[in-house]
N, C-alpha and C positions, 0 to 999 in steps of 0.2 A: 423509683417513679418520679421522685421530685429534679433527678437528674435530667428525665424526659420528657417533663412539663417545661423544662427550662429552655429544651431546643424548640421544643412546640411553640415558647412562646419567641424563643428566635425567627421562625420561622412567619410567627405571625409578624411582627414587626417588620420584618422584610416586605410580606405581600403587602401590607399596608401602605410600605415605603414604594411599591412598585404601581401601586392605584393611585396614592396622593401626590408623587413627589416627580416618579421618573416620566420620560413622554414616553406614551404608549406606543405611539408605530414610528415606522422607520426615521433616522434621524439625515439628514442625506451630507455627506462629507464625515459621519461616521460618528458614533456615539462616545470614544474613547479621547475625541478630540475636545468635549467637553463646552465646546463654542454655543452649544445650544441651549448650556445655562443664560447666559446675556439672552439669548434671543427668543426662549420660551413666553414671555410676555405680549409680546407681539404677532404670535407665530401659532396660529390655533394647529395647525397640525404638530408640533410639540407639545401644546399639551398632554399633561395626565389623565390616565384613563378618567377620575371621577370630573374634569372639565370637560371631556369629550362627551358627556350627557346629555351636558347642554349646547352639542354641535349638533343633536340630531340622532346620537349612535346609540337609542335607547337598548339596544340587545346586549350594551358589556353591561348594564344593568343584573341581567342573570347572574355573570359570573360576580360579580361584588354580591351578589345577594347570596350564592352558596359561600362564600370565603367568610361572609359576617356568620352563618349558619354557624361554621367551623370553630369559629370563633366561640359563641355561645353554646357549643358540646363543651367546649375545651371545659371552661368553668363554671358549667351547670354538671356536669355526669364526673364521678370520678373515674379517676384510670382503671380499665381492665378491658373483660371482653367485650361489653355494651358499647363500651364508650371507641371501643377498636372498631366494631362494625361499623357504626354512625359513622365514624372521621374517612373510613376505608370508601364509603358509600359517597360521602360526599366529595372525597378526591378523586374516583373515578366520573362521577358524572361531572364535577370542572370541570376535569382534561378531557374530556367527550365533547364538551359544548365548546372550549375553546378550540378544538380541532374544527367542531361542524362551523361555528360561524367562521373561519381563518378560509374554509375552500368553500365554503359557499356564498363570501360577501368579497365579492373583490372592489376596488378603487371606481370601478365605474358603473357599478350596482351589485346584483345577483348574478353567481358565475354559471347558474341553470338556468334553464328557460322555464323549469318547473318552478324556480321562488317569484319569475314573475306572473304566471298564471294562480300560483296561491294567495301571493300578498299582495302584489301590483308592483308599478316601479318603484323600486329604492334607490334614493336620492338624498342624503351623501352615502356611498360608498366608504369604501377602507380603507386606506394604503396598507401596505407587511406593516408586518408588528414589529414593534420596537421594544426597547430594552424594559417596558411596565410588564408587556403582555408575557415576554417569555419568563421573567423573575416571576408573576404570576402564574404561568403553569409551572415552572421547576415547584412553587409554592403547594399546589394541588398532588404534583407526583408526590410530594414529603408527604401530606395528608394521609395519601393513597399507603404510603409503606411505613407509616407510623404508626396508621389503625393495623395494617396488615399484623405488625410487629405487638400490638397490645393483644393481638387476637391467637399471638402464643407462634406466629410464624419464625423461621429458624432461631426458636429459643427463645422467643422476643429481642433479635439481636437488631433494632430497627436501621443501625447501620451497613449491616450485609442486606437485607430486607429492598434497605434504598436504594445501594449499590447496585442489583440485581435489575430494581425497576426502571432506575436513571440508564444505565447498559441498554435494555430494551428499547428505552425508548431513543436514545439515540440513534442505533443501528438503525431502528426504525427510519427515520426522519430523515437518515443521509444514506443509509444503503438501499430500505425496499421502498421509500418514497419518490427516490430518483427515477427508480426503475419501472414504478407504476407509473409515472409521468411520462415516462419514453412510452410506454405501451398506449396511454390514451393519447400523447400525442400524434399517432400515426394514423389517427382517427379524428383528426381535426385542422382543420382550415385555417390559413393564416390567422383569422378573427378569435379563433379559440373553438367554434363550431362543431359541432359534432355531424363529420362525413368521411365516411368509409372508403369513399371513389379514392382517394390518395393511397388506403393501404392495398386495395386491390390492384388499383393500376400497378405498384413495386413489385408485388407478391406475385406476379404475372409475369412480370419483367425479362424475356428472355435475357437481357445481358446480366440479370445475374443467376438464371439457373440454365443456362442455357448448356444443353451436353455435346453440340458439334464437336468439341474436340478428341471426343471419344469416335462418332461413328464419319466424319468428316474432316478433318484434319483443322477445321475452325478452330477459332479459338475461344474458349467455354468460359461458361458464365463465371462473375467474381466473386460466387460464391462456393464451387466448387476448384478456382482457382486456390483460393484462400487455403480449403481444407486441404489441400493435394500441397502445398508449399509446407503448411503444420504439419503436417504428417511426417515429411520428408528431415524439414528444419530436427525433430522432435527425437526421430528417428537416430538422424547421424549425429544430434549431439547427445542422444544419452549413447550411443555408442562408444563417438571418442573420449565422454565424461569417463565411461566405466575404463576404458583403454588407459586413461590419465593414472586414474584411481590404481590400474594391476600393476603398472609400473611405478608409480611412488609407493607400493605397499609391498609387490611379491618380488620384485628385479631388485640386482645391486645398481640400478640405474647410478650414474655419479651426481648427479645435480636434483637432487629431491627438493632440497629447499630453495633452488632457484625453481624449478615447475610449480611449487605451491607458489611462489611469488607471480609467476606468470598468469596464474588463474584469477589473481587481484584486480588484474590492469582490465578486463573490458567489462569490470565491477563498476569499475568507478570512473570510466568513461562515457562520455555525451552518446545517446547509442547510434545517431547517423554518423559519428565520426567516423568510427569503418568503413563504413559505406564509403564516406567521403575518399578516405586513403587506398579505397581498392578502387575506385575512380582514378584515381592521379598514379596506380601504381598499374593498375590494368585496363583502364578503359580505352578507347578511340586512339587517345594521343598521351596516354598512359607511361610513363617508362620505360617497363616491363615490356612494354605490346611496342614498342618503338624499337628495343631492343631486338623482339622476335625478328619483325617485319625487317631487319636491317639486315640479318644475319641468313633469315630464309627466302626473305622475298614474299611472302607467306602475308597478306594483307587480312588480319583476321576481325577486321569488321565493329558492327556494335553487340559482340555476346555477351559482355558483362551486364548490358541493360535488359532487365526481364528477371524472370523468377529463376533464373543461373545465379546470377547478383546476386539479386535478395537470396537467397539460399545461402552464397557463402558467406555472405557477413552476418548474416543470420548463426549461422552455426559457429561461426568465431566469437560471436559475441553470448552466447549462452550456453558454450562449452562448459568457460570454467564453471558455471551455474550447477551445471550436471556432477561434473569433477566433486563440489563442495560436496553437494548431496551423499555421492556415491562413494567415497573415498572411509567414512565414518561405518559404512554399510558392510566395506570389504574387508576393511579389518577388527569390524563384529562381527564376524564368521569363527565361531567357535574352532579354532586347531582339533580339539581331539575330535572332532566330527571327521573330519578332514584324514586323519589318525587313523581311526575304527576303518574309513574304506578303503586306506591302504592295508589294512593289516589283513580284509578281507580277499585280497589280492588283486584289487580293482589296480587298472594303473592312474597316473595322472591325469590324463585327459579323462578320461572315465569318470571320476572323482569333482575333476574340476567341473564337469557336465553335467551329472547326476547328483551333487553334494552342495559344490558350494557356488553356483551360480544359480540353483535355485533359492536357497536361502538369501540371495540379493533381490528376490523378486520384490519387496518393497521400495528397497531403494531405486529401484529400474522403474515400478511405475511411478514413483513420484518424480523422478528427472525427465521421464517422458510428459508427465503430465505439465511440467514447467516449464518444458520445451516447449510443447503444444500451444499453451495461456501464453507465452511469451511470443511467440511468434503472431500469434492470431491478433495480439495487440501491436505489436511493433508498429511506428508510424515514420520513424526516422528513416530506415536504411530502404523500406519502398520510396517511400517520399524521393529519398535520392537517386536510387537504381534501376526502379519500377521502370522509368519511362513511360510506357503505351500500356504495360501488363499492369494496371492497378490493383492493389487488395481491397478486402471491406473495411480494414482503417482509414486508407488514402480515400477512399470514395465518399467514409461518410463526411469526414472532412471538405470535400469539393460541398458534395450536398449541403453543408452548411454555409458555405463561406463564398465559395464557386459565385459565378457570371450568372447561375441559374438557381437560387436559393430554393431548396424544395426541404422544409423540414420534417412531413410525414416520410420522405425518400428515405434519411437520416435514420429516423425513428426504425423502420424496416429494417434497413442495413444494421442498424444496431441491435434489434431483436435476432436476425439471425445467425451475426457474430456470437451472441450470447446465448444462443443455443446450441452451437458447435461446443462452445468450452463449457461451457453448464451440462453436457451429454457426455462428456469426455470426462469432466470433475463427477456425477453419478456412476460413470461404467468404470472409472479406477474402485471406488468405494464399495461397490460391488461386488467385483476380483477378488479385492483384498479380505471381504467380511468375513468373519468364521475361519479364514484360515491362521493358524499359529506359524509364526515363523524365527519364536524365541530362539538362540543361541547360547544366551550369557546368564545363568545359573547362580545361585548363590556360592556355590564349590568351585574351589579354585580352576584354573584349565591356566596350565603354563606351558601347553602345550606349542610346537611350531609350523607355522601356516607350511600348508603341503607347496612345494615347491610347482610351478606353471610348466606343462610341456614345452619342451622344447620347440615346436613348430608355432605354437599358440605366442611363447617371448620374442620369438624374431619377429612373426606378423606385427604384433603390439612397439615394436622398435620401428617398424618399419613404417608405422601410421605416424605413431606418435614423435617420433624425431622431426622427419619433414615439416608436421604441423607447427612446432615448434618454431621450427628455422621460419616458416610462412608467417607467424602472427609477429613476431622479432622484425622480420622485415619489414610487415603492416607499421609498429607501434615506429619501426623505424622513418619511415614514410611521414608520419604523424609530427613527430619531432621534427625532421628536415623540412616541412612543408612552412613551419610557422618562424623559420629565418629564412624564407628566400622570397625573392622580391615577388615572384609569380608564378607559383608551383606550376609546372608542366612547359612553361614559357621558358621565364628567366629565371637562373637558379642561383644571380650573383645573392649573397650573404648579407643582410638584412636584421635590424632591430625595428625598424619600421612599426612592425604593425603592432609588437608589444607597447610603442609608444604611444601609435595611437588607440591603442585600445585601454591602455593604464597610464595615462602619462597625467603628472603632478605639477603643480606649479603651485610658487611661492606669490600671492597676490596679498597685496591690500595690508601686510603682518599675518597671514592664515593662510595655510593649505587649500589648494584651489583643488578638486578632483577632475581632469578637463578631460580623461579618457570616455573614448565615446562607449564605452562597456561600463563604465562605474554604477550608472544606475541600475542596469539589470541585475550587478553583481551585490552590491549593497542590501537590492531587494529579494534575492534569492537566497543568501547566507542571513538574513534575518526572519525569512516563513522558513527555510529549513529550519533552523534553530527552535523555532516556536513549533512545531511540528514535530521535529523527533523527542523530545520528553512527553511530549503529549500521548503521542504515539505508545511510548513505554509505559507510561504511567497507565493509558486504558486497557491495555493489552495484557499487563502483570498484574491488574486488578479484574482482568476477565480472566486468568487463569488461575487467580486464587479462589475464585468463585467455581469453577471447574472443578478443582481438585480437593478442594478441603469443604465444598458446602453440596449438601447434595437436597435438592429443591427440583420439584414437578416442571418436567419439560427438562432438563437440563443438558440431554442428546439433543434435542431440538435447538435450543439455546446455541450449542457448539457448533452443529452445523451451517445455523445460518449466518455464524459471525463467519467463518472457513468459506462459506459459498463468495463471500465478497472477496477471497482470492481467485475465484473464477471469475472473475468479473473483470474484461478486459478493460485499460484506461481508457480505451477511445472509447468504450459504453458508459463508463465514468462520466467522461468529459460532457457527451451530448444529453446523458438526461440530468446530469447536473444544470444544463443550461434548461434545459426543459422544465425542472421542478424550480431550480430559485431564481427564474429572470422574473418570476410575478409573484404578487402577495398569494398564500403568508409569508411565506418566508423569502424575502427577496435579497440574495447576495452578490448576486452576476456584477464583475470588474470589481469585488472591493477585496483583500488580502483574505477575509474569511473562507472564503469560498476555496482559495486553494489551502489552505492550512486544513480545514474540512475535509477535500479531497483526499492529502496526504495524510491523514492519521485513519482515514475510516477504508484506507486502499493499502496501508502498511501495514496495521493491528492485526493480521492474522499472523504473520511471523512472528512478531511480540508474543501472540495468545500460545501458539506451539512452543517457541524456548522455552516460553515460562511455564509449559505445562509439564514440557520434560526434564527443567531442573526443580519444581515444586515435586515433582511427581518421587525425586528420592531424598526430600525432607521429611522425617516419620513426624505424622500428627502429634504425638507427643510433646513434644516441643511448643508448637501452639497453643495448646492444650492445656499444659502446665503453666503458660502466661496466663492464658484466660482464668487456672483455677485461682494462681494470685492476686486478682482482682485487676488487672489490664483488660479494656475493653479489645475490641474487635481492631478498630484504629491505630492504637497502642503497640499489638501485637506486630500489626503487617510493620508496621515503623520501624520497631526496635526487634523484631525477632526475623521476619521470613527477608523483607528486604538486604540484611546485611547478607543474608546466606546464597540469595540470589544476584550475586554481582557479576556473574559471567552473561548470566540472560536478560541483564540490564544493558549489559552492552551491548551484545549483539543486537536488542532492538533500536537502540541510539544508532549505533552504528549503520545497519541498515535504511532504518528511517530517513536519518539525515543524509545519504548516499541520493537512495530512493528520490525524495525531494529535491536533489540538485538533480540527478539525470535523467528524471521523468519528461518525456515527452508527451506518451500519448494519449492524456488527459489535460494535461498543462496547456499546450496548443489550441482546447477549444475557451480554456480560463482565462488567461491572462488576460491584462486590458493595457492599456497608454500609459496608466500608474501603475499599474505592477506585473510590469514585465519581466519574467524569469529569463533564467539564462537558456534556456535551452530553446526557449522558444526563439530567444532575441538572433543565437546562431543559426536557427534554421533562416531567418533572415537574410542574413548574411552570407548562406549557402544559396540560397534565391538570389541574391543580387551578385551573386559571383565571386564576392567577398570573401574567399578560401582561408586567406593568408591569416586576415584578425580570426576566422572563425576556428580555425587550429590554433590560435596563440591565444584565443581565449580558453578551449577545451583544454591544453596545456595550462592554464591555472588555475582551473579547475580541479585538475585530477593531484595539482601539487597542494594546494588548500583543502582535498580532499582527505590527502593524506595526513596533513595537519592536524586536523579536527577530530580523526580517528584516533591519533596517538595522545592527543590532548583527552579525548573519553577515558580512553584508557587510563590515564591517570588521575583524573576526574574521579573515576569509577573507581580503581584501583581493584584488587585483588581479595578475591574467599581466603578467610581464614576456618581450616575446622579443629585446625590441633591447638592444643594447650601448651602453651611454652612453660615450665617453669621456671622460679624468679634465679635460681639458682645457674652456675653455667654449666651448659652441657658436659663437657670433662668432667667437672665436678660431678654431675648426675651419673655420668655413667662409673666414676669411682665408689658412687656409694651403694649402687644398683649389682656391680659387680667384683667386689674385692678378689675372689681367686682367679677371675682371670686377668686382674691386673698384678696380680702376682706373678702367676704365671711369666707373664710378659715380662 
């Protein structure tokens, strides 16, 4: 206890320092830059919460008067259960009040029309809180899971306790607070107003529900466009995923490890760049389509523009997606299952029909299901292809930014995108419930996979080859487009736009960075960076909270961290803007905002690896730390982290992928100072700029590659065997003398 008096009083120290010392609301040019120590003197809105008293703002009064409360439990009651209730009691009602006053007092009074008919008008207002107010509620969450923790909660382990509470309330704050904000924004007026006429007018909207293209040959609303593109997009790529997957796993295909390398490249690729190269390779004046029309005479128009397009780059680009998923699926297909129904005289096809493609049904819905989410978000390759057929990511985007700004329109559009994929994310979960679909057993099975009929392997050659040769020629496209002087036009040979987009000079004794891409790219390889360990880190400590602690709600818990994988970016994007363009919490244009975005739109991946490699570490292990007297802390450090270094990668790796190739969340974040890269090429794709905008995505995907191998060895490799000091010959001379005799 005298261990946990000592954080309590860290703890207190802190809120203290976050009343007296730090400025309570927002700091504007950024808190980390520190300028606002010189300028707090002068500057009453830097002041500390207890000088902001005396500005008028008598109601942070409240919260300094529960935190002295806390204070006087600490060292009037001693530790146990009494003194756990009290502390528990009073940090939940802090963060109660500091939530109520944060949305109910905004910068230019009362955010309801109810606190002026109660109290009258309030004059000064609030700006967002700043670095006092939040160090002050993290201060009340500690309260909250410290008393939690005296009162005998998991063990009184107050650092899994806090772990659990802090988890909560973040997902809170950046996944269901975004989303509540997009919902009541569609119900309000430029002014902030509360009026419905904006969501009824959408909700009505024939052009987006509109079904002429069913009973009239019109063309239907974009919100039924959207689903009919997922559906299809979702379709054909978990099909050729699984097609990928039976020929690296059942054929003597020759080139296994060249196809797994080919499922890499539209990983880590900008996602309109496709788009972009099926433009230059098939469009109008296309190569391809200049080629046809020369040879047949055959003038074939604009078909690539429309939901033709988007469909095929669509499905080139979340094939390999599918592939990853499903490839792990087909060859956990237990052999002697496969075995038993040949022995029962079934044939191969029969087998293959009846045995082991039903045991793939988990892996089929999950590559459909991220076909589905993937498409329904995609904002790149309509942006490109779309032309006239828009989706609901391209639209909400107009709606925000457009000639016509309507952001209840927005709000709409983004409610029924996210109920497309949130209905999709429910009816897989559903499917799946209650049914078993184990294969892999404690007892050996060395058995070998049943051979593919014969008609089924040449179908599967006959998809799978051509696609091949088709995406080879796309990435080929890609590459030739970023040395020629004017893809489509002029194709003399060209370092041009690499210069201008990266080019260096020696000025003044110092490296000049004069490429007109440096900034985007500086500032994107620096929020990735900051992002993907972040990402790891919440994601491996919400799966250690999954698996090894078992606490009230905790299917709840999981689900809702998992549902923010159905959450498409473009819903991301717009109630991001929705929840933090205004106090409290105000981030809109500053790096936070996207680093936020990126860890709290990744962390589901992270949460799943690490749940299925924590998931075959035996408790004992942790256990046996804890009984030697290693805290909770201790333990994750030095015992489960080293064991988990495959699922630390892959969420690094993802993550920081993720954050370089995101668009369609990123496009409504960025600002003039932190411009990513993906957004900066969509630019450049708009101004016609083809040349630097492939010569940029070309160093991207090579600096992608970089950073992936540099994790790698970063990270480095599980070790689970015991070397001993002695050397193996030697061991095995003394383990086995007659058969070295023998020998």
């Amino acid at each position: 206890m005298t261990r946990e008096n000592r954080r309590l009083d860290v703890m207190f120290g802190l809120g203290l320092a976050a009343i007296c010392l730090l400025p309570w609301y927002r700091v504007e040019g950024g808190f980390f830059g520190f300028q606002w120590i010189g300028e707090m003197a002068g500057e009453p809105d830097l002041y500390p919460g207890l000088l902001q008293l005396f500005l008028g703002r008598f109601w942070l009064l409240i919260a300094f008067a529960l935190f002295a409360t806390a204070i006087a439990i600490r060292f009037a009651m001693p530790a146990g259960i009494a003194r756990g209730a009290r502390l528990a009691l009073v940090g939940g009602v802090g963060i109660g009040f500091m939530i109520l006053q944060g949305l109910a007092i905004t910068y230019w009074g009362w955010a309801w029309g109810i606190g002026d008919a109660l109290f009258g008008p309030l004059d000064p207002g609030q700006p967002a809180f700043g670095a006092g107010a939040v160090v002050l509620s993290l201060g009340f969450l500690g309260l909250l899971a410290y008393g939690f923790a005296e009162r005998g909660a998991m063990k009184g382990d107050a650092f899994t306790v806090g772990s659990i509470i802090l988890l909560i309330a973040l997902v809170g704050v950046f996944v269901f607070y975004p989303i509540i904000s997009m919902f009541a924004g569609s119900f309000q007026d430029f002014d902030g107003s509360f009026n419905p006429d904006g969501f009824i007018r959408n909700m009505q909207d024939p052009a987006i529900w509109s079904l002429d293209c069913v009973v009239g040959g019109a063309r239907c609303g974009v919100a039924w466009r959207t689903l009919f593109l997922a559906v299809m997009t979702a379709s054909a790529s978990t099909a050729l995923g699984l097609a990928f997957a039976l020929v690296a796993t059942r054929t003597g295909f020759p080139a296994k490890k060249g196809l797994r390398l080919l499922t890499v490249l539209p990983i880590i690729t900008p996602p309109f760049v496709i788009g972009l190269a099926l433009t230059m390779m098939l469009g109008r004046s296309g190569l391809v389509t200049g080629w046809i029309e020369a040879l047949t005479g055959i003038e074939l128009g604009r078909w690539l523009y429309g939901l033709t397009g988007i469909w095929i780059a669509q499905v080139l680009s979340f094939t390999p997606i599918s592939f990853l998923v499903l490839i792990g699926v087909v060859e956990g297909v237990s052999p002697s299952m496969e075995e038993a129904s040949q022995t029962l005289r079934a044939g191969r096809w029969r087998t293959f029909r009846k045995v082991s493609l039903p045991l793939m049904a988990p892996g089929l819905a999950n590559a459909f299901l991220i076909g589905f989410i993937e498409s329904m978000a995609d904002f790149g390759n309509p942006l490109v292809l779309g032309g006239s057929h828009g989706v609901l990511s391209t639209e909400i985007f107009f709606a925000v930014v457009g000639a016509q700004t309507d952001p209840s329109r927005a709000a709409v559009l983004a409610i029924v995108l996210l109920t497309f994929t949130l209905s999709a994310f429910l009816l897989q979960r559903v499917w799946l419930a209650g049914r078993n679909f184990a294969t892999v057993t404690g007892k050996g099975d060395s058995g070998k996979h049943a051979a593919l009929p014969g008609p089924l392997a040449a179908l599967l050659y006959a998809v799978v080859v051509p696609w091949i040769i088709f995406t080879l020629a796309v990435y080929g496209m890609i590459i030739f487009g970023g040395f020629v002087t004017t893809w489509g036009l002029d194709h003399t040979l060209t370092l041009e736009h690499y210069a201008r987009g990266f080019s260096i000079e020696w000025r003044e004794g110092a490296l000049a960075w004069t490429g007109v891409a440096w900034d985007s790219f500086w500032t994107t390889m620096e929020i990735a960076l900051i992002a993907a360990p972040l990402t790891a880190a919440v994601g491996l400590l919400t799966a250690y909270l999954i698996v090894r602690q078992n606490f009230f709600g905790r299917n709840a818990f999981e689900f809702a961290l998992m549902m923010s994988f159905a959450i498409p970016g473009t819903v991301i994007g717009i109630s991001y803007i929705m929840a933090f363009n205004l106090p409290p919490i105000e981030m809109t244009g500053t790096a936070l905002i996207l680093i936020a975005c990126f860890v709290f739109r990744n962390m589901p991946v992270g949460v799943r690896g690490g749940v299925a490699a924590m998931s075959q570490l035996d408790k004992s292990l942790d256990e046996a730390s804890i009984t030697l007297g290693a805290g909770s802390p201790r333990t994750i450090r030095r015992v489960i982290l080293p064991l988990l270094r495959p699922a630390i990668m892959a969420a690094l790796v993802y993550s920081f992928v993720r954050a370089i190739t995101s668009i369609s969340a990123v496009i409504f974040l960025v600002s003039a100072k932190y411009n990513m890269a993906t957004a900066y090429i969509v630019g450049l794709v708009e101004n016609g700029e083809y040349g630097i905008a492939i010569a940029y995505s070309s160093v991207l995907i090579l600096v992608m590659i970089t950073v992936i191998g540099g994790f790698q060895l970063l990270v480095g490799e599980r070790r689970l065997r015991r070397e001993n000091a002695v050397s193996r010959p030697a061991a095995k001379k003394r383990a086995h003398p007659t058969l070295e005799a023998k020998a």
